[in-house]
Each structure stands twice: as structure tokens, then as C-alpha cells.
C-alpha positions as a printed Julia matrix, in Angstrom:
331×3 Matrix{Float64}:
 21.92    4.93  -13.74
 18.24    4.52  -13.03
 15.99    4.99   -9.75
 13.5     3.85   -8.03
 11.41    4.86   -5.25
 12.01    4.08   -1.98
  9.09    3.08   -0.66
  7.12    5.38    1.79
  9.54    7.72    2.46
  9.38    8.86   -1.52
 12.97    8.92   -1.95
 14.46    8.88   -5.41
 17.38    6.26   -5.09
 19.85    4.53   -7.49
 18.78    1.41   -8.31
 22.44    0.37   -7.9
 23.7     1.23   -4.75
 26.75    0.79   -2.76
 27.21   -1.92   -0.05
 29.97   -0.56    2.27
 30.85   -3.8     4.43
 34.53   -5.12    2.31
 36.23   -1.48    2.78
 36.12   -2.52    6.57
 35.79   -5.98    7.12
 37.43   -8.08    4.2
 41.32   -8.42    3.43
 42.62   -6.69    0.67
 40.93   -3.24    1.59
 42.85    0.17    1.6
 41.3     3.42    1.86
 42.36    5.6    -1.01
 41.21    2.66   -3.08
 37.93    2.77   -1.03
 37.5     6.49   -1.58
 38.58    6.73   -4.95
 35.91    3.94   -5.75
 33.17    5.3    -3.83
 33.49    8.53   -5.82
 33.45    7.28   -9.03
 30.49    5.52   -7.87
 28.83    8.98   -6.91
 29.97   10.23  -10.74
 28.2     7.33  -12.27
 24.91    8.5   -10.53
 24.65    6.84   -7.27
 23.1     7.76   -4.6
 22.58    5.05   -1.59
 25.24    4.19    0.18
 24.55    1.64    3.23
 27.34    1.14    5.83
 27.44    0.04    9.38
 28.81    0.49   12.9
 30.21   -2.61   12.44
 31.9    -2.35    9.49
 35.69   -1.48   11.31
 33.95   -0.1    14.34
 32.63    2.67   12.64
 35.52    3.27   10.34
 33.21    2.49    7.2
 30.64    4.8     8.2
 34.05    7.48    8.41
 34.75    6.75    4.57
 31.37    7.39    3.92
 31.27   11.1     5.6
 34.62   11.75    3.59
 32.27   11.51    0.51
 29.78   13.08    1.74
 31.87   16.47    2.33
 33.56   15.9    -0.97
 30.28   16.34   -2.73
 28.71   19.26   -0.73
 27.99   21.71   -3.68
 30.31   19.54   -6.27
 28.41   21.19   -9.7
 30.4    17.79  -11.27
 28.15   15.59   -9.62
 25.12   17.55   -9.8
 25.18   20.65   -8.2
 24.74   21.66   -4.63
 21.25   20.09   -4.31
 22.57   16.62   -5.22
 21.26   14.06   -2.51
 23.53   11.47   -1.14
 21.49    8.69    1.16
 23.06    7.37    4.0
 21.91    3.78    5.74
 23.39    2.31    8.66
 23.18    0.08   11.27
 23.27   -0.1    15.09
 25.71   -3.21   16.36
 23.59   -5.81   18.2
 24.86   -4.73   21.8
 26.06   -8.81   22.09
 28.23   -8.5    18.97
 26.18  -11.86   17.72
 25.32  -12.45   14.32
 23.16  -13.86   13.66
 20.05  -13.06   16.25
 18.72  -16.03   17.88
 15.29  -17.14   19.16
 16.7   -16.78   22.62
 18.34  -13.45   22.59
 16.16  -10.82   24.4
 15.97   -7.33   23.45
 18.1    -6.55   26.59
 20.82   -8.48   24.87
 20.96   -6.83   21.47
 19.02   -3.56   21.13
 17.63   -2.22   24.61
 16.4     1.31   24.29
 19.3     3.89   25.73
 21.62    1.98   23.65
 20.01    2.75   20.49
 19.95    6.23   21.27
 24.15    5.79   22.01
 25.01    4.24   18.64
 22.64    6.44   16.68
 25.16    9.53   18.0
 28.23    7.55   17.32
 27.17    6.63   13.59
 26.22   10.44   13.62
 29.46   11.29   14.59
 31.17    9.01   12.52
 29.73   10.33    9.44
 29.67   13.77    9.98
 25.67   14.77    9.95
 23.2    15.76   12.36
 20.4    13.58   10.51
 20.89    9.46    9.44
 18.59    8.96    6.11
 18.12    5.47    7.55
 19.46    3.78   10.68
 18.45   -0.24   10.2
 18.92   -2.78   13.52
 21.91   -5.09   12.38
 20.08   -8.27   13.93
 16.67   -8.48   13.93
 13.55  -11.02   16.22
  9.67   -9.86   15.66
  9.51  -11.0    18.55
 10.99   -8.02   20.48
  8.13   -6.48   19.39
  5.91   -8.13   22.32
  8.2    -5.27   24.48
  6.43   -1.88   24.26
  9.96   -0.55   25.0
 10.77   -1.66   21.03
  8.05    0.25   19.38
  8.29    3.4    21.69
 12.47    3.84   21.12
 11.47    3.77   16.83
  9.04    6.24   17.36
 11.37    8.4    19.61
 13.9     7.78   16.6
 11.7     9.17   14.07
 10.73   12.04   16.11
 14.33   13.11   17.14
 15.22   14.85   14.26
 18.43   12.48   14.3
 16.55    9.62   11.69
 14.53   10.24    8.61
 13.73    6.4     8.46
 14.39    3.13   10.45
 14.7    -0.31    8.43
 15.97   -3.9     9.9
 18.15   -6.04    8.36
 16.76   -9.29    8.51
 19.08  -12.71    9.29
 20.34  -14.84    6.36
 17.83  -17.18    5.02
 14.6   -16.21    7.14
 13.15  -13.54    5.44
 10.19  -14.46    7.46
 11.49  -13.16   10.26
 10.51   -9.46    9.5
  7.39   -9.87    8.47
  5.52   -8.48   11.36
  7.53   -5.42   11.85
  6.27   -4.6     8.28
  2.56   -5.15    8.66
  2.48   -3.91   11.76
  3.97   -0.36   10.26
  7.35    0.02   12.59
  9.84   -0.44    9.45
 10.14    1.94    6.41
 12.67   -0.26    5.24
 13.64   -4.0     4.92
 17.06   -5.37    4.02
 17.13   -9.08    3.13
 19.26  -11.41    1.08
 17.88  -11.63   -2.57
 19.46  -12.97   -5.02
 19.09  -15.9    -8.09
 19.63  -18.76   -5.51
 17.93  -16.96   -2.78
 14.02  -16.39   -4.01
 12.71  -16.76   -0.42
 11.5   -13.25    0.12
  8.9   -13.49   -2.84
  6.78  -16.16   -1.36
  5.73  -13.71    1.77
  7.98  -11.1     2.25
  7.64   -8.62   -1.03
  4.18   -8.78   -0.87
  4.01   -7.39    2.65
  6.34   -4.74    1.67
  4.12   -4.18   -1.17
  1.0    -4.01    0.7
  2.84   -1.61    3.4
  4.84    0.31    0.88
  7.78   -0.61    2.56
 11.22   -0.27    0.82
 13.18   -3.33   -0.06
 16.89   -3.1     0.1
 18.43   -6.28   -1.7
 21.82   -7.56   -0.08
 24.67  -10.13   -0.99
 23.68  -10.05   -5.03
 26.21  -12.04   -5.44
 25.93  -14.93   -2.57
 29.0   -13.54   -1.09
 30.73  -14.32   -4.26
 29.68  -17.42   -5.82
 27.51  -15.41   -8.11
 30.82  -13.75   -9.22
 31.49  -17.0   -10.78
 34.87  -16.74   -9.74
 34.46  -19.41   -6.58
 36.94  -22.79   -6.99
 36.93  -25.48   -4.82
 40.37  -24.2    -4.29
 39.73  -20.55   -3.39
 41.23  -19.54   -0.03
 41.04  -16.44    2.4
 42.93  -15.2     5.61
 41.74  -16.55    8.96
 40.83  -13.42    9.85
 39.11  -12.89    6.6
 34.92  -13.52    7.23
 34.63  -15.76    4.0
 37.21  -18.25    5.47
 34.34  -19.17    8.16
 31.52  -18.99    5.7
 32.52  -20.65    2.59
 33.7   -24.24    4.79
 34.37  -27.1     2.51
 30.68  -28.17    2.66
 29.32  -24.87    1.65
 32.61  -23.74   -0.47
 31.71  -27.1    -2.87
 27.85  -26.29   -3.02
 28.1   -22.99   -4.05
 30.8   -23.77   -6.77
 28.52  -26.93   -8.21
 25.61  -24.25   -7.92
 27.56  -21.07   -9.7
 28.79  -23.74  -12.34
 25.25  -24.51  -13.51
 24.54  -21.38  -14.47
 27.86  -20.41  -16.73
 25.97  -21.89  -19.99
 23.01  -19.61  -19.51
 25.08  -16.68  -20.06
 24.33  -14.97  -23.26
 27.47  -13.46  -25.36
 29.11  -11.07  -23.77
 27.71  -11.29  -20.15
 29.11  -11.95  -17.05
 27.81  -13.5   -13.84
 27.9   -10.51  -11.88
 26.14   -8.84  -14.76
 23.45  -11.43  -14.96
 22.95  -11.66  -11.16
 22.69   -8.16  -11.16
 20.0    -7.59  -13.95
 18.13  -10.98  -12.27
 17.17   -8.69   -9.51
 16.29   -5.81  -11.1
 13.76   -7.8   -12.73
 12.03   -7.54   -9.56
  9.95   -4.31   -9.38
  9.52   -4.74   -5.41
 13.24   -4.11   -4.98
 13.8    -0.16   -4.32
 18.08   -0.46   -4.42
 20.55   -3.44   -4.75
 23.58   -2.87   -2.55
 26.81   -5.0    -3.94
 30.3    -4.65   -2.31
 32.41   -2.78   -4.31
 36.04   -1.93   -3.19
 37.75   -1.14   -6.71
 36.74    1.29   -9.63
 36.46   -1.39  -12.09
 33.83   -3.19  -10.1
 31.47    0.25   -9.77
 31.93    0.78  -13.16
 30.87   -2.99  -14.18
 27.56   -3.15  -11.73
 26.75    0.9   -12.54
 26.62   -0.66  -16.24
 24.43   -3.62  -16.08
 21.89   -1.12  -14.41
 22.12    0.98  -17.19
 21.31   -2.1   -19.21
 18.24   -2.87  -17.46
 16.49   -6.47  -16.35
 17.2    -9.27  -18.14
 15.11  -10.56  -21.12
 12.52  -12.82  -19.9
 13.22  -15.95  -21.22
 16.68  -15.91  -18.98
 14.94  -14.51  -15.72
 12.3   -17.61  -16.39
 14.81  -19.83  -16.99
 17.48  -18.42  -13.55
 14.31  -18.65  -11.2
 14.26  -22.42  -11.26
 17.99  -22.3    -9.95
 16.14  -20.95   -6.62
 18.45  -22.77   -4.39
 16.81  -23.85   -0.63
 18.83  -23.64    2.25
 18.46  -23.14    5.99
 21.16  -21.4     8.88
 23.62  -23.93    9.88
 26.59  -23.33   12.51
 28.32  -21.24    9.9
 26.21  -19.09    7.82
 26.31  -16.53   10.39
């Protein structure tokens, strides 16, 4: 495993973290799986682990502080001193996901009840200090409310929150910009990936500037980067794919993944490939795929061990940047 830093708060973290949403909120999840495969994850080196309230109501975030006390002092995993980071996320108090132009602060993230769910994730995980608590729905615009930028800098000072981040809506990584140049963010989590380039253009360079962290989500476009999408694939109705990959997006993103099969070189996979894309990217501190089963943390903890990808492939994946905009259903 490698690492990078994380920005401004100088953290040393695996370039490969662990994205905690499926051991909560997809089918096919059960915890000793969960737990078994987040600690092999921790054996293979890493060291971020991002979770949510909302993952389960806060059952995720309870996985995550069985780890955590199975590692206190574990000399197999580095010795008492070994650091474990732990992101996660305050609910939007409306339960909507996306944010919208018209929701008000009131609606998702008014000040005493940031302060509630920042002691329930504490209390769901165990700790008396969150590495990073991110805003699950984010507007810039609630930044015109002096209420906003006073209950961050209560968070920071606390004691209860090394860092605050947002995680930005799908497809409008523009809508974070401010909160990084203005300096209220010491993290940013956005969708990055080969089909979804977006956050070079204006996004990474503000980080840059700022030296604001950049946490990379959905590596795999919620699967079609897997290469493993058919325009047959199913999921329960309770299941969150079922309401994302609809027919019209379910055949784009197969005719999309399917383009990209003869660019693989012998012996790599898509996951693999979409993996290494990113970490071709220097501005990107951590990439957090789902992983619910060992053999998945042991195939992404390998391609980082393998590195970016040669540069003729990365030149040749970015012109597959694919260009898309929120619709009803890419919540």
C-alpha cells in the first residue's frame, strides 16, 4: 500500500481506502463478512475508512468502531501507534439526496443539529474525537448564513472533530468550490472517476491552491466500471441500484463500460484499470471503493501497490470522459 498526504491536515493516508456505504445499504451484506473484510483491509495497510450516519442509521459507522477496538495496540498491524482515520457524515436533517437549489440550511444542516449527529456518529463509533465529519449534502450557498461558518468553526474547536469536509452532489463538482477558496473545508469528496473528469476543469485546482484534500468516490460508477453491468442485470426494490441504473441509464453505462474492455492490457481488469486511472491523478489524497468481501480488498489493495497506469492508457481512458447532468434518478 502507498500514501499520500491529506491535504492540510498532514495526514499520512492509504491511497486506497475503504468506502463503507454497501455493508449498510446494498443487498447481499452480512456483518461477519463486513468485519472480516474490513480487517483484512487494515492488514493490507489501510488506513481511511469513510462511513456515514446514513449508512443503516448509523449501523456502518458501528462496524467501523468494532475495528477500531480490534486494532488498539494490535503489534500485527503495526503496533499500538498504528493510526486508523475515521470520516463520516452528518444525514441532511430532510433525508434528501441529493441537495437542491431550494433547500435552506434550516432544512438540511441547521446548527444544533450538527452538534446532535456529531455525538451520535461519536457514539456510534466508539471515540471521543471524529478524524473528519463531512456534510452528506452540500449548497455554497448556505454559506451566505453566518450561522454555517460559525457551527464549522465551533466543530473544529470542540475537541469532538479534527477536520470537516463536504461531500459534494453527483455531477456538480462545482458546487463546492467556494467552501474551498473561501477556507471552511479541509476536505472535499466528489465523484471521480474515468467517465467522470469534471472535477479537473475547476475543482482540483482550487483544492490545490487551498491545499485541500480530495477524497475520490464511486471509482467504479456504481459498478459499470466493474465491467460486470448487462443490460440484463437486476437488483431488489429495496436495493439503491434498482432506482439508479433505470433502463435509460442501465443501457448507457453498459454501451460506455463496453468501449473500454479492448483497452485493457493482458492481465488487467476493469476495476484494476479504473482504479490505477485515478491514481494517476496526484490531486487525489485517498480513493474510497465499496468493498464488502475479502477478495475485493485484496484486488483494489493490489492495483495500488501497482501504481498509475502507463501513460499511453491514462491518455488514451481520458477521452472516454463521459458528460452527464442530474436527472430525476441519479440521486
Amino acid at each position: 500500500m502507498h500514501y499520500r498526504r491529506f491535504g492540510r491536515t498532514g495526514w499520512n493516508v492509504s491511497e486506497l481506502g475503504y468506502g463503507m456505504w454497501g455493508m449498510a445499504g446494498w443487498t447481499g451484506s452480512e456483518d461477519k463478512e463486513s468485519l472480516a473484510s474490513l480487517q483484512r483491509s487494515v492488514d493490507l495497510g489501510c488506513n481511511f475508512f469513510d462511513t456515514a450516519w446514513a449508512y443503516g442509521d448509523g449501523h456502518s459507522e458501528e462496524l467501523l468502531g468494532k475495528i477500531l477496538r480490534a486494532n488498539q495496540g494490535n503489534a500485527a498491524v503495526g503496533g499500538p501507534d498504528k493510526k486508523l482515520y475515521v470520516a463520516t457524515k452528518i444525514p441532511p436533517k430532510n433525508r434528501r439526496w441529493p441537495s437542491r437549489r431550494e433547500f435552506s440550511l434550516d432544512d438540511c444542516f441547521p446548527p444544533e443539529y450538527i452538534v446532535e449527529y456529531v455525538e451520535k456518529s461519536l457514539a456510534n463509533i466508539g471515540v471521543e474525537t471524529l478524524d473528519l465529519i463531512q456534510f452528506h449534502t452540500w449548497e455554497d450557498k448556505w454559506l451566505d448564513e453566518e450561522r454555517l461558518p460559525r457551527a464549522i468553526e465551533s466543530l473544529r474547536s470542540s475537541g469532538k472533530v479534527r477536520a470537516v469536509g463536504i461531500s459534494l452532489n453527483r455531477w456538480e463538482p462545482w458546487n463546492g468550490i467556494r467552501a474551498v477558496q473561501e477556507g471552511y473545508v479541509d476536505a472535499i469528496q466528489v465523484i471521480y472517476n474515468i467517465f467522470d473528469q469534471n472535477p479537473e476543469d475547476e475543482l482540483f485546482p482550487a483544492c490545490r491552491q487551498k491545499d485541500v484534500a480530495v477524497i475520490a468516490r464511486v471509482p467504479f460508477d456504481e459498478g459499470s466500471l466493474t465491467g460486470t453491468l448487462t443490460l440484463g442485470s437486476t437488483w431488489p426494490k429495496n436495493d439503491w441500484r434498482s432506482t439508479y441504473f433505470v433502463a435509460e441509464n442501465l443501457k448507457s453505462s453498459v454501451e460506455h463500460a463496453d468501449a473500454l474492455k479492448p483497452l485493457l492490457e493482458d492481465g488487467m481488469t476493469m476495476p484494476e484499470m479504473a482504479l490505477r486511472f485515478i491514481l494517476n491523478n496526484q490531486d487525489v489524497s485517498t480513493i474510497i471503493p465499496g468493498m464488502r468481501k475479502i477478495r475485493n480488498v485484496e484486488a483494489n489493495t493490489a492495483a495500488s501497490a501497482k501504481g498509475p497506469l502507463p501513460p499511453a492508457l491514462h491518455a488514451e481512458l481520458r477521452t472516454h470522459r463521459w458528460i452527464r447532468t442530474p436527472t430525476s434518478w441519479s440521486q
